[in-house]
C-alpha positions, 0 to 999 in steps of 0.5 A, a space after each residue: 497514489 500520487 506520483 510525479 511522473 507516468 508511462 504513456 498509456 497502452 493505446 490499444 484495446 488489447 493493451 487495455 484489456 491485458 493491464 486490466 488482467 494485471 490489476 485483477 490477477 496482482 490484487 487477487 494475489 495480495 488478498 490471498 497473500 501470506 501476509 494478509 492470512 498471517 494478519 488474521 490469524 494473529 491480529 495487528 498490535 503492540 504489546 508492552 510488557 515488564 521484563 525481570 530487569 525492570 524495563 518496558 518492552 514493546 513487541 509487535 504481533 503481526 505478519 512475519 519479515 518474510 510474509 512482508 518482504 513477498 507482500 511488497 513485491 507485488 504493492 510494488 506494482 500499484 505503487 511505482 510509475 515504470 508499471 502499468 498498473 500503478 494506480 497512477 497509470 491506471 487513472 490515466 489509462 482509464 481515463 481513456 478508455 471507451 467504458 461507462 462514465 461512472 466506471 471510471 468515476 468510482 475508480 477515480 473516487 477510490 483512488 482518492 479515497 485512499 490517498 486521502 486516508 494516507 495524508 491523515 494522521 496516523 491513528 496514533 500520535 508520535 513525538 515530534 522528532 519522529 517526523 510523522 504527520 501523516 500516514 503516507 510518511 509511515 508509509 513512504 519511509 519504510 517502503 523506501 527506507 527498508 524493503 524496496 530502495 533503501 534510499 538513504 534518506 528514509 534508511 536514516 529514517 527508519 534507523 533513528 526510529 529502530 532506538 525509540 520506544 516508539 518503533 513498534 506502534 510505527 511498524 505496526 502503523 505500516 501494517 495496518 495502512 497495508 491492510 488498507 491498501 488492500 481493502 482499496 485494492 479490492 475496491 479497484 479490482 471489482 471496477 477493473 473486473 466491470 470494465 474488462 468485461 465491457 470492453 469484451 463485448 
């Protein structure tokens, strides 16, 4: 993830090891999640259908308001600068830390391989007015706009949104990009599982 901002370091092997604990633990937590149990068994899409009175609706299938809202407790902490284990304090932390150089290169390589599938274009394209170029704008907007902030300027975002025909191929978009972040997650995890055990020798 890109941020402005990041903590100092954990200076201390210790330190290091502990974070790395961390990272482990909160992206197992995520793969064994609600949400991510939820997503598939039910399957991530949208479904328009004709009602009795003539009109088109769009219904969403996928994980629960409630699996959502724990799922993002815990992507909070790879996501936001005053933790640890955001991705961005890991890069940095990592960087320096005394474990093998292509340990730090493949976390470095996933990382951007993640940010590089938020700045695409959503899988799916959106009038103008929608403001969505890139998948970190879904992202960031409902993150900020309904279930972590609910800074006001993505909140009117999210609200002008809710009254288009278009809002449930939005909400599903956010879901799949949290599958992704999983998928990345997972990816980092297995480096940090690597360089935990190379700095408990």
């Amino acid at each position: 993830m890109t941020a402005h901002s990041h903590r100092s370091p954990p200076r201390t092997l210790e330190e290091q090891r502990e974070v790395l604990d961390l990272f482990v633990e909160s992206a197992g937590e995520l793969v064994n999640s609600e949400f991510i149990s939820q997503g598939r068994r039910e399957g991530v899409a949208t479904h328009a259908k004709w009602t009795a009175g003539g009109f088109l609706q769009v219904e969403r299938t996928g994980p629960d308001h409630e699996a959502l809202k724990a799922f993002l407790l815990t992507v909070r902490r790879f996501r936001q600068n005053n933790d640890d284990t955001s991705l961005c304090n890991m890069q940095h932390m990592i960087e320096a830390m005394p474990v093998a150089q292509d340990l730090k290169q493949r976390f470095t390589t996933f990382r951007e391989q993640f940010n590089q599938f938020l700045d695409g274009p959503p899988s799916i394209s959106f009038p103008v007015e929608a403001c969505v170029k890139t998948r970190r704008d879904v992202f960031e907007t409902f993150l900020y706009g309904t279930f972590a902030h609910a800074d006001r300027k993505y909140r009117r975002v999210v609200k002008s949104w809710e009254n288009q025909p278009y809002y449930q191929d939005l909400r599903v978009q956010f879901d799949l990009i949290l599958i992704e972040f999983v998928k990345a997650l997972c990816l980092c995890r297995e480096v940090c599982k690597a360089m935990r055990d190379e700095v408990s020798r």
